[in-house]
DRENMIMI-350642 format. One record per residue (C-alpha): residue number from 1; residue in one letter; x, y, z. Coordinates in nm, 4 decimals. Layout:
BEGIN
+-----+---------+----------+----------+----------+
| num | residuo |        u |        v |        w |
+-----+---------+----------+----------+----------+
| NUM |       A |        X |        Y |        Z |
...
+-----+---------+----------+----------+----------+
// end
This chain:
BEGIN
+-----+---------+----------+----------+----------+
| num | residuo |        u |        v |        w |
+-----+---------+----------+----------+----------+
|   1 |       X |   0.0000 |   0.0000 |   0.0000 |
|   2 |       X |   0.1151 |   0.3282 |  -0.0605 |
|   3 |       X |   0.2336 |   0.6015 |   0.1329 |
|   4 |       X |  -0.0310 |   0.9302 |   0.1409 |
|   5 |       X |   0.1574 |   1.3035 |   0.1635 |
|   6 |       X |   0.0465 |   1.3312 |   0.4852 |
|   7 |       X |   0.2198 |   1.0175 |   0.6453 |
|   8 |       X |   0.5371 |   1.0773 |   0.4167 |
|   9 |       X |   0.5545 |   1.4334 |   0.5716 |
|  10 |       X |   0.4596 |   1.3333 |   0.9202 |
|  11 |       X |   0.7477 |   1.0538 |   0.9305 |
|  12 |       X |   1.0127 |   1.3101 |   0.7782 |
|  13 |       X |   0.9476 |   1.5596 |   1.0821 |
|  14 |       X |   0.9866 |   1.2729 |   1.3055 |
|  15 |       X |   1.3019 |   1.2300 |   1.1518 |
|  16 |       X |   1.4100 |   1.5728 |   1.1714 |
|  17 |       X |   1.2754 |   1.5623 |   1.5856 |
|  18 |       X |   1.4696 |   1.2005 |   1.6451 |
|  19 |       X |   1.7792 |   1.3446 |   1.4261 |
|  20 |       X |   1.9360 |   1.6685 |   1.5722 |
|  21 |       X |   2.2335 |   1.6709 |   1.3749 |
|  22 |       X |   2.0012 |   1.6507 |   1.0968 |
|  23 |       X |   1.8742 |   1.9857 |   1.2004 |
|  24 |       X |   2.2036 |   2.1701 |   1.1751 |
|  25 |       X |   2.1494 |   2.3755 |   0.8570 |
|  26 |       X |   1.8641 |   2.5293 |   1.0405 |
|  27 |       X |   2.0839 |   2.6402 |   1.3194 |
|  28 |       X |   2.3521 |   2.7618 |   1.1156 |
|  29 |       X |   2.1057 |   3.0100 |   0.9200 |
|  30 |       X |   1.9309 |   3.1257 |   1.2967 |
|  31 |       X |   1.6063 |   2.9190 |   1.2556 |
|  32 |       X |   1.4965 |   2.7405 |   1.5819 |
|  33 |       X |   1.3765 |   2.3340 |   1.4581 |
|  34 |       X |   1.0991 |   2.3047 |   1.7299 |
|  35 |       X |   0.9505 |   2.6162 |   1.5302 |
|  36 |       X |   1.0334 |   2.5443 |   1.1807 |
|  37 |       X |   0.9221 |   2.1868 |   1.2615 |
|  38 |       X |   0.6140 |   2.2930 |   1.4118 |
|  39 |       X |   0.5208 |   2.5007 |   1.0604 |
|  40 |       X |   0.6078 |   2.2141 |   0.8688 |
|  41 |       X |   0.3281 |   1.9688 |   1.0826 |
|  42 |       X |   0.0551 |   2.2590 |   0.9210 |
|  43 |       X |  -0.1334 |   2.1075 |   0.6334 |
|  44 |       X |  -0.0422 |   2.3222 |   0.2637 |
|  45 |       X |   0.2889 |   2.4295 |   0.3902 |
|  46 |       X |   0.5350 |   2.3906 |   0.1251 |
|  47 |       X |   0.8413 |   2.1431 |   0.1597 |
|  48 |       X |   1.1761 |   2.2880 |   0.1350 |
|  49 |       X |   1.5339 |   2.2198 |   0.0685 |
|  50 |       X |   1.5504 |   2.0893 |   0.4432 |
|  51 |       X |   1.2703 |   1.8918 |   0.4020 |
|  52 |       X |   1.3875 |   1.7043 |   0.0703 |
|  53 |       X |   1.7434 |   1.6437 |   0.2048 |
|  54 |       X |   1.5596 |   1.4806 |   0.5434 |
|  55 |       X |   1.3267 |   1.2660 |   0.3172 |
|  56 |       X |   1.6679 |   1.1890 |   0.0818 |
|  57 |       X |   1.8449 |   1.0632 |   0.4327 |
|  58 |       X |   1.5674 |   0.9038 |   0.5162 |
|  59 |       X |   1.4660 |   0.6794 |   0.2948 |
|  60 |       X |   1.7803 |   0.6463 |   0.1957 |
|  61 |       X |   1.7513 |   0.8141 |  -0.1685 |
|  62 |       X |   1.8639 |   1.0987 |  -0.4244 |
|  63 |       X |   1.5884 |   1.3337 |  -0.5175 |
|  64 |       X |   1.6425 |   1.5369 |  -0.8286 |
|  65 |       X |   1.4682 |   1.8453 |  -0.8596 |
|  66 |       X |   1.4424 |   1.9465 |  -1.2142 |
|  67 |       X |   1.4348 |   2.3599 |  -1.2679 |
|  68 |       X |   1.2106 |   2.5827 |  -1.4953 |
|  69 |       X |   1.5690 |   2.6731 |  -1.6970 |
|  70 |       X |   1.5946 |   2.3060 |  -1.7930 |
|  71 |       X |   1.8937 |   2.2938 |  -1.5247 |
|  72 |       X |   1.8182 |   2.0198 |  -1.1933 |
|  73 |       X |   1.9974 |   2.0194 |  -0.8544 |
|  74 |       X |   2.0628 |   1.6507 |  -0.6953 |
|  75 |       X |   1.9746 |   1.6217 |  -0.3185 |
|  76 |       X |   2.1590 |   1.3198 |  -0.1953 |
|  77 |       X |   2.0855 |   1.1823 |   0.1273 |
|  78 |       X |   2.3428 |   1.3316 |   0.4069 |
|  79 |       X |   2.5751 |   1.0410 |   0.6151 |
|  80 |       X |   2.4569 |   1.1717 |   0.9956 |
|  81 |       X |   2.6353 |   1.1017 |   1.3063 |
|  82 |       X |   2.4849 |   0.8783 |   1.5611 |
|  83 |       X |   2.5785 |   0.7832 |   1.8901 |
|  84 |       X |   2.6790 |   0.4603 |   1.7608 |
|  85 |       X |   2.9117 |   0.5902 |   1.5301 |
+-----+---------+----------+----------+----------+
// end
């Protein structure tokens, strides 16, 4: 059975809330991830860059994004540390 958009989004915020180092391009440009993950959880609010690379390193995937222009930018999943590793 397939996934809906709803269930996809929910489990890439869990992600994001079980996966702080996953969070650290929100730090580094001054945005707090309870907040941006708490706009995220609101129905018709638009995935971004942060959320693509999460859903990338989550299920364990490239997503390319093909541009307007013709041009496409690759999101490949990022290699996070754990506290196993």
């Amino acid at each position: 059975m397939a996934k809906t958009a709803v269930c996809v989004r929910q489990e890439i915020i869990e992600f994001l809330r079980m996966n702080p180092t996953a969070n650290n391009d929100l730090i580094a440009i001054g945005i707090d991830p309870d907040h941006y993950l708490a706009r995220m959880e609101q129905g018709g609010t638009r995935g971004d860059g942060v959320m693509l690379t999460a859903a990338a390193t989550l299920y364990r995937v490239s997503i390319k994004i093909l541009m307007e222009d013709g041009t496409h930018l690759l999101l490949a999943r990022k290699l996070l540390k754990t506290a196993h590793s």
